[in-house]
C-alpha positions in Angstrom: 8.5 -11.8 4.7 11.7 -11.8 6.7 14.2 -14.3 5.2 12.0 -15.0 2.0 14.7 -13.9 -0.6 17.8 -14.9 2.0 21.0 -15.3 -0.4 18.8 -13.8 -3.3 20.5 -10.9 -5.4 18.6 -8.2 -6.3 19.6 -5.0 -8.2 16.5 -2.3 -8.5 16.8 0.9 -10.5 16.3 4.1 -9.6 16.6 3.0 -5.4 17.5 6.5 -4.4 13.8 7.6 -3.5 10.4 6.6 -3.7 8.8 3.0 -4.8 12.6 2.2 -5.8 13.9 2.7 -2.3 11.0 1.0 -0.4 11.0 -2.1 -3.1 14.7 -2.4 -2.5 14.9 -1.6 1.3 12.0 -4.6 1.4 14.3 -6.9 0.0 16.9 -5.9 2.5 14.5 -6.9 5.2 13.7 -10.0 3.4 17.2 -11.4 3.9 18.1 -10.5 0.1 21.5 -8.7 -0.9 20.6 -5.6 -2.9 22.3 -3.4 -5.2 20.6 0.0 -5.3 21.1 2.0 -8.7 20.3 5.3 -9.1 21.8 8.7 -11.1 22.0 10.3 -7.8 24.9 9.4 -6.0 23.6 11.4 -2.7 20.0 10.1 -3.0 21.7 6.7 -2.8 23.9 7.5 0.0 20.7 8.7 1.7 18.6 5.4 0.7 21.3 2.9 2.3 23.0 4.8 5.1 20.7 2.6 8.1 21.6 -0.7 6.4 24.5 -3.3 6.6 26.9 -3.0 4.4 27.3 -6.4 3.7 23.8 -6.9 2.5 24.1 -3.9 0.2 26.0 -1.6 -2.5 25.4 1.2 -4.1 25.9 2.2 -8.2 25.3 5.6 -9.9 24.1 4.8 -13.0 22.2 6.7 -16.2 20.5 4.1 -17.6 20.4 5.5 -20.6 23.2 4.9 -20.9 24.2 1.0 -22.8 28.1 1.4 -21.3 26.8 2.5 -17.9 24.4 0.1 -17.9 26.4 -2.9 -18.9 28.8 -1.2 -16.2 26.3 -1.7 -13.7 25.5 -5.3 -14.4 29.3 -6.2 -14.3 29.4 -4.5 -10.9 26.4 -6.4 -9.4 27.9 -9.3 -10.2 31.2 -8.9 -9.6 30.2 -7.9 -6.0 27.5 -10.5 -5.2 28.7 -13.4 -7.4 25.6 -13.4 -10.2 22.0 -11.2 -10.7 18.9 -13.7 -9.6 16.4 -10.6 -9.5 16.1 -7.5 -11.5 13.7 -4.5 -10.6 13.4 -1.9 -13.5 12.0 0.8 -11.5 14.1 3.9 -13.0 11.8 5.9 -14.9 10.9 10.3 -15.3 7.7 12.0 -16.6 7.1 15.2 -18.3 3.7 16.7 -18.5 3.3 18.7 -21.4 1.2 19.6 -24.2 1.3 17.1 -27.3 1.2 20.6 -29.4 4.8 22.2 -27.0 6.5 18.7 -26.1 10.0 19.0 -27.9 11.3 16.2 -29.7 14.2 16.0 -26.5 12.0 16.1 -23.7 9.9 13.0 -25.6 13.1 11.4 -26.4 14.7 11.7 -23.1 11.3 9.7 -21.6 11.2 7.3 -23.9 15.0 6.6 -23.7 15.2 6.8 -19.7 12.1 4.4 -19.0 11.9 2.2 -22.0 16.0 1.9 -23.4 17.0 1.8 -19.9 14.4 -1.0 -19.2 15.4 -3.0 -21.9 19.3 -1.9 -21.5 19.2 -3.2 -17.6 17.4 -6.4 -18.7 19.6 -7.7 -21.5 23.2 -7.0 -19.9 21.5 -8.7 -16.2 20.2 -11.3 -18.2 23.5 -12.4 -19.2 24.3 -12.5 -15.9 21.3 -14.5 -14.0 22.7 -18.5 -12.9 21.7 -21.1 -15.2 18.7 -22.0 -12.9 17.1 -18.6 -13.7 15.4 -15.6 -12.4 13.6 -13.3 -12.3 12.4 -9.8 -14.3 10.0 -7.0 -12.7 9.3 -4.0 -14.5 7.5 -1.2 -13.3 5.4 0.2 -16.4 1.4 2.3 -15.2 -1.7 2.0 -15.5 -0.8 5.2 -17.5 0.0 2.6 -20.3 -3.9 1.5 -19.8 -5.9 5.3 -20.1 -4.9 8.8 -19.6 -5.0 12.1 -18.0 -4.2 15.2 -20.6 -0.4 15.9 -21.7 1.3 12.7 -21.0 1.5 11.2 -24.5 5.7 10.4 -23.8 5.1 8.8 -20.3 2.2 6.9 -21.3 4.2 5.4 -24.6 6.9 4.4 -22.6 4.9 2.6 -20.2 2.9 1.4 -22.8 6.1 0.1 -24.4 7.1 -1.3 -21.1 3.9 -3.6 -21.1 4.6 -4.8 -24.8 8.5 -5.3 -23.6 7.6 -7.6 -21.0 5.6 -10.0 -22.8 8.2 -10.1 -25.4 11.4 -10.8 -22.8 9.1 -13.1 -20.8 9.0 -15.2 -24.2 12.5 -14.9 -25.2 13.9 -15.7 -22.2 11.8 -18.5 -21.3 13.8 -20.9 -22.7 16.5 -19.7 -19.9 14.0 -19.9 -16.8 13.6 -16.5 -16.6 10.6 -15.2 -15.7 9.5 -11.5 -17.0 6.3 -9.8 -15.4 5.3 -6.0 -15.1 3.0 -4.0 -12.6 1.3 -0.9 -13.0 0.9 1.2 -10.0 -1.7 3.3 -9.9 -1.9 6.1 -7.2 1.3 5.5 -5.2 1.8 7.8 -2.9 5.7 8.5 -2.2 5.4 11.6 -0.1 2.9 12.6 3.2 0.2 10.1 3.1 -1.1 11.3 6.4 -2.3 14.6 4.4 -4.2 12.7 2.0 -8.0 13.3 2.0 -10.9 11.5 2.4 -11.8 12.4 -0.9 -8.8 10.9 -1.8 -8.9 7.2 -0.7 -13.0 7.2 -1.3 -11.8 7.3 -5.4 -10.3 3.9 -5.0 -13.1 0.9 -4.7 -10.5 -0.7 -2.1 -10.9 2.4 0.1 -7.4 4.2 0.1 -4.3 5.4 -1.8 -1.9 3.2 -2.4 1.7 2.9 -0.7 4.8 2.1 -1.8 5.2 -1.3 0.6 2.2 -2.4 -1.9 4.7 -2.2 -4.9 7.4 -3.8 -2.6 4.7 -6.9 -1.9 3.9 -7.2 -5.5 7.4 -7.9 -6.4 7.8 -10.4 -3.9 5.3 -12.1 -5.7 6.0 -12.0 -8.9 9.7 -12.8 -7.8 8.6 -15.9 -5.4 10.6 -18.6 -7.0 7.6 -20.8 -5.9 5.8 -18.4 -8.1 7.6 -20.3 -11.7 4.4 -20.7 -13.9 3.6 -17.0 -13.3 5.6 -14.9 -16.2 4.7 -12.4 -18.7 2.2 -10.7 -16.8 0.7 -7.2 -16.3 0.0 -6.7 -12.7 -2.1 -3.4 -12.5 -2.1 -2.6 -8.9 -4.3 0.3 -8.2 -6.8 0.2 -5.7 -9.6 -0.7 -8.5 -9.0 2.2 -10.3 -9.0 1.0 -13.8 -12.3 -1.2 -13.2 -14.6 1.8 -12.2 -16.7 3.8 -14.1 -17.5 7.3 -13.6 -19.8 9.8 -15.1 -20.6 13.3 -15.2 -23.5 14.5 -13.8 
């Protein structure tokens, strides 16, 4: 994929660690420049320290935030010139009982992955060249079924499905293209101590990676890739096609 997205800007949320930093480090290596945003300010100095500093820059951001946000988008393109590619990865979960989840912990969800993805794509919008771009949020297959006490992650991702169809058709008219994917199993942290048992639940044979999430959004970001927009990529291994029962 080297030199795919050369001269492309891209700004990804929450870069600092996990799918963020490996979708925005893979547009480093595909000759894209690439503002990673994250709350963390050390996570992000962590996440860039190996690369050029002339293909990248770094912005703490809440976005939660509307000021920070629309900070963030003036920064991007202040330093690069305009915005062709936004990645709305930033996003928290809380796993709680529907009966003990507070009203803040459900708000702070909600506002952190579904406000900050619509936040992030209305001010970069406004900032993406008259020929277009190009829109990826990150919802889950959460937003498809569910595990017990996850009711505020699996709205917001939910949400994040229904916002993507709705930006994809309100910013047609402007060439930009809006699309989604829903990891399933991801696995940010030691794959090598993953078991059998693990990959054998997945019909393609193994846990995902995040390099999977990075190749995704090179797809759905391919400018050759025009007709493809308000689409829900579920990218899980198969998880969400099998059946299982109970013995």
């Amino acid at each position: 994929m080297a030199g795919l997205f050369t001269e492309k800007v891209v700004l990804v949320t929450g870069a600092g660690r996990g799918i963020g930093r490996a979708v925005a480090t893979a547009y480093v290596e595909a000759g894209a420049r690439v503002v990673f945003a994250d709350r963390d300010a050390q996570l992000l100095d962590e996440a860039t320290a190996q690369l050029s500093p002339d293909s990248v820059t770094t912005v703490v951001c809440d976005v939660r935030q509307a000021e920070a946000v629309t900070r963030l988008a003036e920064t991007a393109a202040a330093r690069f010139g305009r915005i062709d590619i936004l990645i709305n990865n930033a996003g928290i979960g809380i796993w709680k009982s529907p009966l003990e989840l507070t009203v803040e912990e459900w708000d702070a969800v909600l506002e952190t992955n579904l406000r900050g993805a619509f936040l992030c794509a209305r001010e970069v919008a406004k900032r993406m060249p008259e020929t277009g771009g190009a829109i990826v949020n990150i919802a889950s297959t959460r937003a498809l079924m569910s595990e017990p006490n996850s009711e505020a992650y699996a709205a917001s991702k939910g949400g994040i499905v229904a916002l993507t169809h709705a930006l994809a058709v309100s910013l047609g008219s402007k060439r930009i293209r809006v699309n989604c994917i829903s990891p399933g199993w991801i696995e940010t942290g030691d794959y090598g101590a993953l078991t059998q048992a693990d990959h054998a639940q997945h019909p393609a044979g193994r846990v995902g990676r995040p390099s999977d999430v990075a190749r995704a959004c090179f797809y759905l970001t391919d400018p050759a890739n025009d007709f493809l927009t308000g689409v829900n990529l579920v990218l899980d291994g198969g998880m969400t096609r099998k059946m299982i029962y109970i013995e």
